[in-house]
MINU-412268 format. One record per residue: residue number from 1; y, x, z of N, C-alpha, C, O in turn; residue in three letters. Coordinates in pm, 1 decimal. Layout:
BEGIN
(NUM (Y X Z) (Y X Z) (Y X Z) (Y X Z) ALA) ...
This chain:
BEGIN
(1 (-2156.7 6472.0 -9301.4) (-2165.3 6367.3 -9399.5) (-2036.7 6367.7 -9483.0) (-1923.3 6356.4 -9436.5) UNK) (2 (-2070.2 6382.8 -9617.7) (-1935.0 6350.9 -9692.8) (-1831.9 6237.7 -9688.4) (-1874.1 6123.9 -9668.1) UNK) (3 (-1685.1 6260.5 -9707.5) (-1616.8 6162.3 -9666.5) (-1624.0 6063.3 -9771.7) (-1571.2 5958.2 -9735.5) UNK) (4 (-1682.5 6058.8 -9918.2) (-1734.8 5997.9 -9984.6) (-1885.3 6008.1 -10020.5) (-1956.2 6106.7 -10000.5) UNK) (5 (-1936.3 5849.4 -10096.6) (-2062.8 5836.0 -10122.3) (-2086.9 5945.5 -10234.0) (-1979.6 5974.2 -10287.0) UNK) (6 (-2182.7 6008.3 -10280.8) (-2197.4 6098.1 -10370.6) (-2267.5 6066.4 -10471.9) (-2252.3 6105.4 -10587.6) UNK) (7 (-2389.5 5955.1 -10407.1) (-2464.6 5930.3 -10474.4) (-2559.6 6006.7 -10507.0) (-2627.8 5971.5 -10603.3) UNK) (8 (-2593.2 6135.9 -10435.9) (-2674.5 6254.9 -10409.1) (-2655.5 6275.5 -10296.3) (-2576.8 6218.9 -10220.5) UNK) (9 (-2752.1 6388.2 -10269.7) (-2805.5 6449.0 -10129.0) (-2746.7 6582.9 -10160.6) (-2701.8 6638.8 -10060.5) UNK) (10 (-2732.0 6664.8 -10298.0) (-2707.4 6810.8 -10316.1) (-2613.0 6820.5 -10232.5) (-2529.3 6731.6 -10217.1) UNK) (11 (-2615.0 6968.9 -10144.9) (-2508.9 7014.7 -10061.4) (-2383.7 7075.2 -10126.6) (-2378.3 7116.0 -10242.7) UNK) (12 (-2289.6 7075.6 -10042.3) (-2158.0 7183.3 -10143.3) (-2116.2 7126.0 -10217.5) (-2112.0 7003.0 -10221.2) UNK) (13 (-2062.4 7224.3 -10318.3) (-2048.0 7212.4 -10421.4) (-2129.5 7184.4 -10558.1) (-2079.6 7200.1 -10669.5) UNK) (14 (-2252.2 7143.8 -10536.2) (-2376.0 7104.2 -10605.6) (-2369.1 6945.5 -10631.6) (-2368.2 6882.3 -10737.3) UNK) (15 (-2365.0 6906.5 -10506.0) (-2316.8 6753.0 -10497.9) (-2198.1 6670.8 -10547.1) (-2193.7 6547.8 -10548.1) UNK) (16 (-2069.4 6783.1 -10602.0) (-2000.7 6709.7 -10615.5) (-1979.5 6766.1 -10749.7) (-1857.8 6772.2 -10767.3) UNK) (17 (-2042.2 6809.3 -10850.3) (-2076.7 6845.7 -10958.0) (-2128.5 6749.4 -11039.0) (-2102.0 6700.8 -11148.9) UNK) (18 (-2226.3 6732.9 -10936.5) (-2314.2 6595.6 -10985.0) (-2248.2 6429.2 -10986.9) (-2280.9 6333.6 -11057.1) UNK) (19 (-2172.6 6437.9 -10909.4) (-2063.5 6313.7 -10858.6) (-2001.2 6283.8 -10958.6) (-1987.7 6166.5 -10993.4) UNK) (20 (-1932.0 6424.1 -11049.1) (-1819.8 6407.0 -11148.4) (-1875.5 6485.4 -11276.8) (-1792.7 6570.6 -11309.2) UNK) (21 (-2005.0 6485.5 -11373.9) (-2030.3 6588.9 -11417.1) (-1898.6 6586.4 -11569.1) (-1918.5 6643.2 -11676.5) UNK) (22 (-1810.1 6529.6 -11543.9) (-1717.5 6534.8 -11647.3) (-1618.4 6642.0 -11597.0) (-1554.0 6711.3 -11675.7) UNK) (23 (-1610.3 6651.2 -11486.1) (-1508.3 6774.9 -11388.9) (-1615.7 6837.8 -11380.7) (-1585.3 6950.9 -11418.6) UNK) (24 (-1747.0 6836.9 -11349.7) (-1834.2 6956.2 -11293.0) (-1854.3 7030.7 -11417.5) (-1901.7 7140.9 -11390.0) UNK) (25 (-1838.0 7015.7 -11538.2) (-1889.7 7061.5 -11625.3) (-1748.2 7197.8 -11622.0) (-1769.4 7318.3 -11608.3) UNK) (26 (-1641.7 7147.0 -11634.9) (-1572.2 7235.3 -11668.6) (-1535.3 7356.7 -11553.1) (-1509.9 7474.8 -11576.6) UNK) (27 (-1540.2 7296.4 -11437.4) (-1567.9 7369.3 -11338.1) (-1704.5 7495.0 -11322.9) (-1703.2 7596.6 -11253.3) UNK) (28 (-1796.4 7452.8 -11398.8) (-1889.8 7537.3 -11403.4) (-1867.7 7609.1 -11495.5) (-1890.3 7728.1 -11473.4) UNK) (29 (-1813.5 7570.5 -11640.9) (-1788.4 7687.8 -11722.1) (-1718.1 7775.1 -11665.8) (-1754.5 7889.7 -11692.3) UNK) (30 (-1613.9 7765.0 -11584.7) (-1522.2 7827.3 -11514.1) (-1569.9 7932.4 -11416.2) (-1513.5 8041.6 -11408.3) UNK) (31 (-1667.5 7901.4 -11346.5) (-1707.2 7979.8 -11282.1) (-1781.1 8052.5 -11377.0) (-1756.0 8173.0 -11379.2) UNK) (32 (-1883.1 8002.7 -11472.3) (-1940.1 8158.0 -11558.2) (-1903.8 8235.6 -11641.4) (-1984.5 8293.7 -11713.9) UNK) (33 (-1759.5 8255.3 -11649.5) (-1674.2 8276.0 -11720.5) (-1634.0 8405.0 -11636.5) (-1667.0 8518.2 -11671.7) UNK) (34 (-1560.3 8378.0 -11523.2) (-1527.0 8449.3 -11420.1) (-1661.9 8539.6 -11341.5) (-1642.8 8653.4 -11298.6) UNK) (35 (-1776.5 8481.1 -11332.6) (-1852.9 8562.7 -11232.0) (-1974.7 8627.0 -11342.3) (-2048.3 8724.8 -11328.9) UNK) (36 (-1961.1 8526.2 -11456.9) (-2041.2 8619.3 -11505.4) (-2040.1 8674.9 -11654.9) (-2118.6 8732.6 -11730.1) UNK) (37 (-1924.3 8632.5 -11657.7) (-1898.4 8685.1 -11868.4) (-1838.8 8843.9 -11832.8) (-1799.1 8895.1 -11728.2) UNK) (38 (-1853.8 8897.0 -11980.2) (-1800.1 9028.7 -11977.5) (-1694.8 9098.1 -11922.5) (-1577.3 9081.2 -11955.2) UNK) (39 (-1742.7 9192.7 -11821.7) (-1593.9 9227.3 -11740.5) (-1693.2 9368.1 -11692.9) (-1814.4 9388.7 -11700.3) UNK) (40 (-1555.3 9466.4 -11631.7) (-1644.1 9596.1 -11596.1) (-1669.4 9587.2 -11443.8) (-1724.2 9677.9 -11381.1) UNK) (41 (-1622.8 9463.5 -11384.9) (-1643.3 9447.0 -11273.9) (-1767.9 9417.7 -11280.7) (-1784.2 9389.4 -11399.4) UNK) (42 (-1894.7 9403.5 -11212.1) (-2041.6 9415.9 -11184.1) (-2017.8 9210.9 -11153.9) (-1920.6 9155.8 -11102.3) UNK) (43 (-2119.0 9159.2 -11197.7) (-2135.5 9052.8 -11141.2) (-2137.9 9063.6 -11008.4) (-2047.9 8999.3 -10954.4) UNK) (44 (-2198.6 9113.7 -10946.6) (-2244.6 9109.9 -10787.0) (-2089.3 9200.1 -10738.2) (-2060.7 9215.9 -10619.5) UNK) (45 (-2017.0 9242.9 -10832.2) (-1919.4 9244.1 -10729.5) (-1791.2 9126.9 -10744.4) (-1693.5 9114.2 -10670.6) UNK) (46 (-1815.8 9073.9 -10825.6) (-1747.1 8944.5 -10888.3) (-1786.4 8827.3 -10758.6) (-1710.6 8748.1 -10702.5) UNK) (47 (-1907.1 8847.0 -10741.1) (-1975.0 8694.3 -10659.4) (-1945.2 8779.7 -10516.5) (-1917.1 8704.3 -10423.3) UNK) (48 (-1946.3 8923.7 -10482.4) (-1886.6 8940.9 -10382.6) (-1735.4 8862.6 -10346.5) (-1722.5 8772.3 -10263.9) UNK) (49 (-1636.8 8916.1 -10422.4) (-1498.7 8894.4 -10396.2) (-1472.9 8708.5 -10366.1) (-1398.7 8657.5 -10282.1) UNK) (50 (-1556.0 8644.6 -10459.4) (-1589.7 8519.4 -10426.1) (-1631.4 8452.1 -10288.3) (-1603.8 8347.2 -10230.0) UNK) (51 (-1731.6 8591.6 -10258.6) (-1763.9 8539.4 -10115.9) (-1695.6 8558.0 -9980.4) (-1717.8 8506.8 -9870.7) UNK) (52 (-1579.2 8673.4 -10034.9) (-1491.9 8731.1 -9930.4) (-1387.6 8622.6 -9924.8) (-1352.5 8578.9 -9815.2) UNK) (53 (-1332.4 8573.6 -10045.2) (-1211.5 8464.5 -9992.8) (-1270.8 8315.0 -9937.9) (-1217.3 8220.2 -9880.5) UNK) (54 (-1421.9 8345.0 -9989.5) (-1472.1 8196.7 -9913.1) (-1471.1 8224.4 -9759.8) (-1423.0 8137.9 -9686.6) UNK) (55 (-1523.1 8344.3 -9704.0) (-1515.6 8340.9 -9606.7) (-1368.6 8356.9 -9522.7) (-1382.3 8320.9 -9405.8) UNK) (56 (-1284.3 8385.0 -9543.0) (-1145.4 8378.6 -9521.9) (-1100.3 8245.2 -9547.7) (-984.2 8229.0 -9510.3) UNK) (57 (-1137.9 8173.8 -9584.2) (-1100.8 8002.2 -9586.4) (-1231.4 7939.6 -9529.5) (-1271.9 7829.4 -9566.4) UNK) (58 (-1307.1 8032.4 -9418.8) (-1383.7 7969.0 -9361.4) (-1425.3 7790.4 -9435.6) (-1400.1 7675.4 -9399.5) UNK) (59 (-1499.7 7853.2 -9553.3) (-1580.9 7774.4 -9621.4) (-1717.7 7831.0 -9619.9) (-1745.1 7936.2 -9677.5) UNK) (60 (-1812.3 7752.9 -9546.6) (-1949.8 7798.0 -9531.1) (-2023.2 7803.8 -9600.7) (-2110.0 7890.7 -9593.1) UNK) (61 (-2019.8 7715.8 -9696.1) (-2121.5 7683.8 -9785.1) (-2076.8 7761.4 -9904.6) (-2177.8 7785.7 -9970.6) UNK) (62 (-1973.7 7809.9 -9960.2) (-1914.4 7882.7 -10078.6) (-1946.9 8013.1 -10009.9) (-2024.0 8094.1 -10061.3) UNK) (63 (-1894.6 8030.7 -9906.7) (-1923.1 8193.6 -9836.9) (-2075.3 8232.6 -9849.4) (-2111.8 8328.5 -9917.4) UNK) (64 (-2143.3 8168.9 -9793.9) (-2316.1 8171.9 -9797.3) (-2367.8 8176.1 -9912.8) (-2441.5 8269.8 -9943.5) UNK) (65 (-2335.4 8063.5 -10008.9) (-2368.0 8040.7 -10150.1) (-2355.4 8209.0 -10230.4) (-2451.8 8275.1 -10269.0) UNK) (66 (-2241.7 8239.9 -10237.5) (-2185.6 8329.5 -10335.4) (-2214.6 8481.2 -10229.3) (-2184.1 8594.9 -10265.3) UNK) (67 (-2246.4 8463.9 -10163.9) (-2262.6 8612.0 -10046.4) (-2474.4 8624.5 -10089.4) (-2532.7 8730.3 -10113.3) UNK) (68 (-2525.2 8515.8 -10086.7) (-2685.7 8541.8 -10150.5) (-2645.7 8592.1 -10280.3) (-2704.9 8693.8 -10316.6) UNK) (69 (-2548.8 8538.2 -10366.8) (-2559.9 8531.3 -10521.4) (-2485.6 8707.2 -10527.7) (-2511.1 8790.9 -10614.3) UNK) (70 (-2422.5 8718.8 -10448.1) (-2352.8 8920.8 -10436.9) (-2491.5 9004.7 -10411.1) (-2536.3 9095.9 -10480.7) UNK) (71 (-2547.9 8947.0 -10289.2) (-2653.4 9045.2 -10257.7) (-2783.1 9044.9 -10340.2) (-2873.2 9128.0 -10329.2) UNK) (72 (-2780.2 8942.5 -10422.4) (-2929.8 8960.9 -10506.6) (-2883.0 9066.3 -10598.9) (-2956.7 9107.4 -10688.6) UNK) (73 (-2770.7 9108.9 -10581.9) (-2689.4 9194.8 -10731.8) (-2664.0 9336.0 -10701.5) (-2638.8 9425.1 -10782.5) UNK) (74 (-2673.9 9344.5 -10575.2) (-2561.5 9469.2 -10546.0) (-2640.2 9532.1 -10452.6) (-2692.6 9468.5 -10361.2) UNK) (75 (-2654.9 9658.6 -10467.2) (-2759.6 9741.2 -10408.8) (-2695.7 9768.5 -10259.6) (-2578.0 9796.7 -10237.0) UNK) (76 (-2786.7 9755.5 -10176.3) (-2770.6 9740.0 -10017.1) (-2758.0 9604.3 -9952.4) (-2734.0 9587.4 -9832.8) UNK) (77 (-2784.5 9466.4 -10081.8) (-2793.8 9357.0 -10063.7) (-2723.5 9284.0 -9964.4) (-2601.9 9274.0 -9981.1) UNK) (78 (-2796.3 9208.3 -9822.1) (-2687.6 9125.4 -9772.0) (-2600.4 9197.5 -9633.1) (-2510.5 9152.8 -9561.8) UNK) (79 (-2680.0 9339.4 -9634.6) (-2583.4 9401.4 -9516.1) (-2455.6 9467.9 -9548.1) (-2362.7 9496.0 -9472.4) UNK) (80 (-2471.4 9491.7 -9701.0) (-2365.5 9520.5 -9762.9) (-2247.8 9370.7 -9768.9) (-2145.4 9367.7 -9700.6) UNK) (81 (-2275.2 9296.7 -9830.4) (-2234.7 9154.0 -9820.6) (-2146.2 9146.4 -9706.7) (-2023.2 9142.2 -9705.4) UNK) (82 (-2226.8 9145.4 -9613.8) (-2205.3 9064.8 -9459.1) (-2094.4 9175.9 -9390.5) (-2011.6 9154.7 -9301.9) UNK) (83 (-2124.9 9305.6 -9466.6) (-1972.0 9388.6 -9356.7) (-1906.5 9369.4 -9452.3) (-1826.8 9281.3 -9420.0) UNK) (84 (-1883.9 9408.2 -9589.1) (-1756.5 9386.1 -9660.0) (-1729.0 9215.1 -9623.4) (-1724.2 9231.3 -9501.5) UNK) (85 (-1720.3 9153.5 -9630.5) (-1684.9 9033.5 -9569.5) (-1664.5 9017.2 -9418.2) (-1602.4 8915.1 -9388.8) UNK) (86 (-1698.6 9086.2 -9326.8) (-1633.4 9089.2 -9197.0) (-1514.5 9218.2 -9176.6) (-1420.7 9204.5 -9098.1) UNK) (87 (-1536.2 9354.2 -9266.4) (-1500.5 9451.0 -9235.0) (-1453.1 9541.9 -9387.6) (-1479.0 9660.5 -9407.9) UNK) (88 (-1396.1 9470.7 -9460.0) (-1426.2 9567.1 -9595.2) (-1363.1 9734.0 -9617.1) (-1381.7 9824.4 -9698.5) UNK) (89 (-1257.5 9708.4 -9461.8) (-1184.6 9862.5 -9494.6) (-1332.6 9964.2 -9460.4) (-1341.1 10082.5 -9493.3) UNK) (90 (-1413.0 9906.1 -9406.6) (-1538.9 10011.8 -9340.1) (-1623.9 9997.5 -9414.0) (-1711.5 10083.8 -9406.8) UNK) (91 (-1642.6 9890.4 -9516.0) (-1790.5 9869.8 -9574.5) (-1830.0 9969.2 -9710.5) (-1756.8 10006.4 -9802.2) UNK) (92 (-1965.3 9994.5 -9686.8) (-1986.3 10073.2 -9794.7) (-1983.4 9994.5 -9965.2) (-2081.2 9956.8 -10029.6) UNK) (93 (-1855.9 9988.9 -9999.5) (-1855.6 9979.8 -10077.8) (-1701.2 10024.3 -10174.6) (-1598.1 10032.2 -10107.8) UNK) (94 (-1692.1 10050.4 -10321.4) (-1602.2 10166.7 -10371.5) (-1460.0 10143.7 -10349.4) (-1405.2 10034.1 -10361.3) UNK) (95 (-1417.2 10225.8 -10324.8) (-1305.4 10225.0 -10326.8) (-1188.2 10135.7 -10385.3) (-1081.5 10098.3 -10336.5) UNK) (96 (-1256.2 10113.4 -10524.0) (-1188.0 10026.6 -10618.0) (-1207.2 9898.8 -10531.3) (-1106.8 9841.7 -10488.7) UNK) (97 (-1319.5 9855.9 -10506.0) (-1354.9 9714.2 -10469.3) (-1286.5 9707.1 -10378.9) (-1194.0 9626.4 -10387.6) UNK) (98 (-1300.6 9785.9 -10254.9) (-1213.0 9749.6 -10148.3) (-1047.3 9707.3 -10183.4) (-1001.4 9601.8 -10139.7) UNK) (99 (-964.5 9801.4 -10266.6) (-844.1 9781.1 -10294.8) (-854.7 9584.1 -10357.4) (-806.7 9476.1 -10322.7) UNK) (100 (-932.5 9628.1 -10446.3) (-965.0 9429.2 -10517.7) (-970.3 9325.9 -10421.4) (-939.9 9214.3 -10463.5) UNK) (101 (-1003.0 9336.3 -10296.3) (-1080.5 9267.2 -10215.8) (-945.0 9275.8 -10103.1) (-964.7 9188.6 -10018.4) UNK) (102 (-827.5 9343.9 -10076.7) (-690.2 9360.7 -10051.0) (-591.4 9218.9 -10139.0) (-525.9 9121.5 -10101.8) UNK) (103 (-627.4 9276.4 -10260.1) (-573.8 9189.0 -10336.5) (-628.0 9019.8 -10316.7) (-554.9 8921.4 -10305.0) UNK) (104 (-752.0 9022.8 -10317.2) (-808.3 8887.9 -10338.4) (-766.3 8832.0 -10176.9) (-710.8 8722.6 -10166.3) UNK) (105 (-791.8 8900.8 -10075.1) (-677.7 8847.1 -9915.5) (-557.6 8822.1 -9952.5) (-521.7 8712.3 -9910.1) UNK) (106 (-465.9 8884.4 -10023.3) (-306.1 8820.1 -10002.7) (-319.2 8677.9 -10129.4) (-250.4 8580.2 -10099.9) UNK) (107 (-382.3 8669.5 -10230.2) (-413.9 8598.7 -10302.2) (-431.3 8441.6 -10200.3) (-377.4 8331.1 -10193.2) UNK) (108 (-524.6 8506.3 -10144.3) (-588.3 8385.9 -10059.5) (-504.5 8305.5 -9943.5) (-534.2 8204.3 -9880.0) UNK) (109 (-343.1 8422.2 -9939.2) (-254.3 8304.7 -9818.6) (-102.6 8268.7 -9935.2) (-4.1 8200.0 -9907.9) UNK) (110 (-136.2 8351.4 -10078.9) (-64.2 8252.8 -10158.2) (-5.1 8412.4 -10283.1) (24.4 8531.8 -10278.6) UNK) (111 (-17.3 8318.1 -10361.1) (38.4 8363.7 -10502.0) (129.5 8527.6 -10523.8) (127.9 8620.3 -10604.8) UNK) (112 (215.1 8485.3 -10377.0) (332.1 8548.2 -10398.3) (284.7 8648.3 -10297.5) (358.1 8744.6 -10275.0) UNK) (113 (172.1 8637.1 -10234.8) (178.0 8729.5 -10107.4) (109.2 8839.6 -10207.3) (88.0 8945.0 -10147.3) UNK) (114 (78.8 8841.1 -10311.5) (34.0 8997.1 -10383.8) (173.5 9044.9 -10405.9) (270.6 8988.5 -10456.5) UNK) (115 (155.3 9183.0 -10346.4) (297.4 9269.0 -10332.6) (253.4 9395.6 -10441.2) (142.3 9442.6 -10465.8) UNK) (116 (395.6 9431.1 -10497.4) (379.9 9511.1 -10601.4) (242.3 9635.5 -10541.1) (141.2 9672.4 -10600.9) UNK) (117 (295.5 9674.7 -10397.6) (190.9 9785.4 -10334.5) (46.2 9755.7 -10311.0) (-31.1 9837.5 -10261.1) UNK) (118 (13.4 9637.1 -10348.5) (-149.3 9572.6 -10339.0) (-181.0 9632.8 -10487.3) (-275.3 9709.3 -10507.5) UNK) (119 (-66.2 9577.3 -10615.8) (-158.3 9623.0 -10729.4) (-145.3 9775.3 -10714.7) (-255.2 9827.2 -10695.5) UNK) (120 (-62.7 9845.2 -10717.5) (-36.2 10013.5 -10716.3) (-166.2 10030.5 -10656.7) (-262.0 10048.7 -10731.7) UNK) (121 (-184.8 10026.6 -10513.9) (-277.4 10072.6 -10446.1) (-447.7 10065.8 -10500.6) (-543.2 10137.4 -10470.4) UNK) (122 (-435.7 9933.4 -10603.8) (-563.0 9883.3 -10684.5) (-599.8 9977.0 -10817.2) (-707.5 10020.0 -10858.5) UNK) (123 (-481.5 9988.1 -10859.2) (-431.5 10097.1 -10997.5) (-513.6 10235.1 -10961.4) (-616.9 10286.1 -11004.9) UNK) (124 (-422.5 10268.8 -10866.0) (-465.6 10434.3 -10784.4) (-623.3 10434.7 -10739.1) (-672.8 10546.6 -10726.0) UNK) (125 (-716.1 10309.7 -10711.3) (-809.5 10333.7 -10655.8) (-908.7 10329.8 -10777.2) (-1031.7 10327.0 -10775.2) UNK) (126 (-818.3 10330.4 -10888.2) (-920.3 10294.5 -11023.9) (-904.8 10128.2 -11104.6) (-940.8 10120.5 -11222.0) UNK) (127 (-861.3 10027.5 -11047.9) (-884.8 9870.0 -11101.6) (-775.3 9925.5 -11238.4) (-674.0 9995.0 -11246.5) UNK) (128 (-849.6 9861.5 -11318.6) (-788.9 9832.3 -11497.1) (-717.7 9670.1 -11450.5) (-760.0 9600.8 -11358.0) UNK) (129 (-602.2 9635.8 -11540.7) (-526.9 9527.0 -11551.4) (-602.8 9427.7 -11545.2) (-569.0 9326.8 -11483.2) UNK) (130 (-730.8 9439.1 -11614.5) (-763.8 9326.3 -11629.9) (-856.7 9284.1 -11508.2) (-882.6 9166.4 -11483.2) UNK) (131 (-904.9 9393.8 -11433.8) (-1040.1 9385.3 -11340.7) (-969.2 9331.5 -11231.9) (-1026.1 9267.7 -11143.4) UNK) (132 (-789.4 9364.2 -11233.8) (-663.8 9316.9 -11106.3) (-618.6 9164.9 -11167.6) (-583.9 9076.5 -11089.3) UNK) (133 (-621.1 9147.4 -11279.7) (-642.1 9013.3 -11331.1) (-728.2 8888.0 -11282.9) (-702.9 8771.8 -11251.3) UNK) (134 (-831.6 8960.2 -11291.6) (-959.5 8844.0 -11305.3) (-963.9 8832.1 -11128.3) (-980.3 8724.2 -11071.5) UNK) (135 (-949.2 8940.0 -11068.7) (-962.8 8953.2 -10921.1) (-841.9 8865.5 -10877.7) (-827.8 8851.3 -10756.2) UNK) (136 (-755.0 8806.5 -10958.1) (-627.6 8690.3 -10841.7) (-703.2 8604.2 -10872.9) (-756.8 8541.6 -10781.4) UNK) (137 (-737.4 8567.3 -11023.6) (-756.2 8441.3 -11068.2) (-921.1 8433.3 -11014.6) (-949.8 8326.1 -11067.9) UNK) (138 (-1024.1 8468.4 -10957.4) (-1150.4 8455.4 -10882.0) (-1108.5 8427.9 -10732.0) (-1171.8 8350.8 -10659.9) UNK) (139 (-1002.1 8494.2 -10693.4) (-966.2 8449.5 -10557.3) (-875.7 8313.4 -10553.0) (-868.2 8236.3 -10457.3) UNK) (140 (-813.8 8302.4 -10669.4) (-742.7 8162.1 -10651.5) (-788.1 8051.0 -10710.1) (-721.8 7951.5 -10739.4) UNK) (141 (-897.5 8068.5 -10726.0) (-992.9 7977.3 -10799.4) (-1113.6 7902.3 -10681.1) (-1146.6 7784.8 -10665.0) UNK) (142 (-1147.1 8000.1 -10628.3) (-1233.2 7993.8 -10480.1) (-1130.9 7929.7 -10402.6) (-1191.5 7851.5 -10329.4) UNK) (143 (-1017.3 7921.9 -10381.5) (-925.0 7878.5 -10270.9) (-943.4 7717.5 -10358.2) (-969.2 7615.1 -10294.9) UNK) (144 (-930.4 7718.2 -10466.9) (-935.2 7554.3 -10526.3) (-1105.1 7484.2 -10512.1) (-1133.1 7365.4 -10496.3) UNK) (145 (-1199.1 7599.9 -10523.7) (-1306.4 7559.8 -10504.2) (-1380.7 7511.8 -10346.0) (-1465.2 7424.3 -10327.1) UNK) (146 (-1306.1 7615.5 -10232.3) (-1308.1 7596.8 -10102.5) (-1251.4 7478.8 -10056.2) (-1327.6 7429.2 -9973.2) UNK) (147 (-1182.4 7432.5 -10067.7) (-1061.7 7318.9 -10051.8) (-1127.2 7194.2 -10139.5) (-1100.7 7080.1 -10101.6) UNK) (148 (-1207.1 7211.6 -10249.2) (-1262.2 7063.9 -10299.3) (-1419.6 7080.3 -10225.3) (-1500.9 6987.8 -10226.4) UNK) (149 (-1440.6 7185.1 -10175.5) (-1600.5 7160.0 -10115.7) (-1622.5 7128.3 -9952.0) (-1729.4 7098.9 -9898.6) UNK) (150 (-1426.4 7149.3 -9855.2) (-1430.4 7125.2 -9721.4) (-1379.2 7004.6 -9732.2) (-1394.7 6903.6 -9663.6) UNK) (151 (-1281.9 7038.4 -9877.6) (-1185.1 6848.6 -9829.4) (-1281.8 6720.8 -9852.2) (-1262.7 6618.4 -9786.6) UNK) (152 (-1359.3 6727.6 -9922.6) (-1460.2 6605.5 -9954.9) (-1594.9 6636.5 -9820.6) (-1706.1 6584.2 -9828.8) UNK) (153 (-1555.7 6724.6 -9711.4) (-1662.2 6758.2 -9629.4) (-1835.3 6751.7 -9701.0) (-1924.9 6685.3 -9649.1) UNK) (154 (-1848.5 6815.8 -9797.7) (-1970.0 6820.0 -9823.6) (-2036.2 6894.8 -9658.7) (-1987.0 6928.8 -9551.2) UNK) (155 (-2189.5 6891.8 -9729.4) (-2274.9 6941.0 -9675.0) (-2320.2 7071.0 -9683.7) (-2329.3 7122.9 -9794.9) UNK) (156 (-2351.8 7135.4 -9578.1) (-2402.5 7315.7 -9611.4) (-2516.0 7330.9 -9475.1) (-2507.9 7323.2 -9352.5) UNK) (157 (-2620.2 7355.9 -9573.6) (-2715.4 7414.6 -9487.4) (-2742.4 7550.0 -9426.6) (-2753.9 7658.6 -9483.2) UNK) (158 (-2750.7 7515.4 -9282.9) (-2747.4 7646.8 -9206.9) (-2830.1 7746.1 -9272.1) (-2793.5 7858.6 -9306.3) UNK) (159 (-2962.4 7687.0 -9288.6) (-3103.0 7789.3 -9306.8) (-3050.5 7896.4 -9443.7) (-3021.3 7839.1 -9548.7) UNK) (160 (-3043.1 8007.1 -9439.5) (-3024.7 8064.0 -9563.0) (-3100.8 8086.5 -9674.7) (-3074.0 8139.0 -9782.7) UNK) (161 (-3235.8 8020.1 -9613.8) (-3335.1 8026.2 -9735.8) (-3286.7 7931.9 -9894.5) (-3298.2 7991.7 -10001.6) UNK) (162 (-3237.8 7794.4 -9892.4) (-3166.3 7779.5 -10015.0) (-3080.8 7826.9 -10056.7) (-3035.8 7796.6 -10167.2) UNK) (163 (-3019.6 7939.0 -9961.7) (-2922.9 8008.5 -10091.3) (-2967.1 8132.4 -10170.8) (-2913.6 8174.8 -10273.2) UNK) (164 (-3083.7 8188.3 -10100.7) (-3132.9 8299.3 -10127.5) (-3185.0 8244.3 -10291.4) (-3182.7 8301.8 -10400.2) UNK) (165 (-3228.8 8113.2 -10251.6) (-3325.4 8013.7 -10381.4) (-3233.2 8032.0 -10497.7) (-3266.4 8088.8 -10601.7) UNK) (166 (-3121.1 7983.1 -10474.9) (-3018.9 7910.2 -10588.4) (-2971.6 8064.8 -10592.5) (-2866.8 8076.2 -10656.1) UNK) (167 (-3008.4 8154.8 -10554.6) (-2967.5 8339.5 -10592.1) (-3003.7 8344.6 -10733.0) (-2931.9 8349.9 -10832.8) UNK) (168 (-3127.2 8342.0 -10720.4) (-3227.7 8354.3 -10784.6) (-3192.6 8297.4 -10875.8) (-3178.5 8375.6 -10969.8) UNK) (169 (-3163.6 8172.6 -10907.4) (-3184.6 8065.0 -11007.5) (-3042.9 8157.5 -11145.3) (-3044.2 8197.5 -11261.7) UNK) (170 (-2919.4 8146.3 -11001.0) (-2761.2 8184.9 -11061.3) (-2811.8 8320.0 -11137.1) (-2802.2 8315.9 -11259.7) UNK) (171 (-2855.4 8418.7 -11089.4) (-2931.4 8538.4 -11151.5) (-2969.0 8523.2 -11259.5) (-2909.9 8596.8 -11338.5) UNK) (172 (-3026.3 8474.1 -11294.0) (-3116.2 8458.6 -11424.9) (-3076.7 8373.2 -11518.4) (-3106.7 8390.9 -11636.4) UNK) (173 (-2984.3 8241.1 -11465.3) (-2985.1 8133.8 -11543.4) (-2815.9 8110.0 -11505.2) (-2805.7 7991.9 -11472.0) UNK) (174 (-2719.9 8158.5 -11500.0) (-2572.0 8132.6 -11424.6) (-2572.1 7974.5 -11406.5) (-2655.6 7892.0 -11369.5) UNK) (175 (-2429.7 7970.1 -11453.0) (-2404.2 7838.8 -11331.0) (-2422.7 7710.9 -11466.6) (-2419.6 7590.0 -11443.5) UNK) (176 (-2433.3 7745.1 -11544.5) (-2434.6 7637.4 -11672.5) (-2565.1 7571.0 -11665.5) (-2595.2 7485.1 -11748.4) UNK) 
């Protein structure tokens, strides 16, 4: 139960969108900006990296949310998902990403913990400035988004069938 009234039932970060749609609004541009405006990063690997620092701030409902919204995108879907997020030095996925997904971990225990050898190593594996760009600011954005969706204890449903739903929806229609 949320530690405030919401005045909705929506889980997550859905609910508290709706709570404030004067903050939710800009918050959502924010996110379709980042996960899904022009970049050479793949959406689905955008909503991956999203789902990797959610799950590293053991946020369930952002991890789950954005881990359906990677796998409706990204070919090998949620088994791909589910090891790069438990395992990314092993998971099949490129090289580049993995180095990004390095970066988006030290991101995620603070600003300063990206060491010159995280970007080099990102550089060398292929990431452009900007793809090592967008990859702090998606991971330090999720750490602000994780932190307003545990600190207000929203709600997250176990069953994964609504996130698979709201996949679908983010797919076709982003977050606006």
């Amino acid at each position: 139960m949320p530690h405030i009234d919401l005045g909705n039932d929506a889980p997550g970060i859905v609910g508290l969108l709706r709570y404030r749609p004067e903050t939710g609004k800009v918050l959502s541009e924010l996110a379709e900006v980042l996960l899904r405006g022009d970049n050479t990063l793949s959406r689905g690997e955008r909503e991956l990296i999203a789902s990797y620092v959610s799950t590293l701030n053991e946020c369930g409902f952002c991890a789950r949310s954005h881990g359906a919204f990677a796998a409706a995108q990204l070919d090998g879907g949620e088994e791909v998902v589910a090891h790069a997020c438990a395992a990314p030095d092993t998971a099949p996925i490129s090289g580049k990403l993995r180095a990004l997904l390095r970066v988006a971990a030290a991101v995620r225990h603070g600003g300063s913990a990206v060491t010159p050898e995280d970007v080099a190593a990102a550089r060398e594996a292929g990431a452009t400035d900007t793809e090592i760009h967008d990859t702090v600011l998606i991971a330090a954005a999720f750490c602000m988004f994780n932190r307003y969706v545990d600190g207000l204890a929203t709600t997250a449903p176990d069953d994964p069938a609504p996130y698979a739903h709201r996949a679908a929806h983010i797919v076709a229609h982003g977050y606006l």
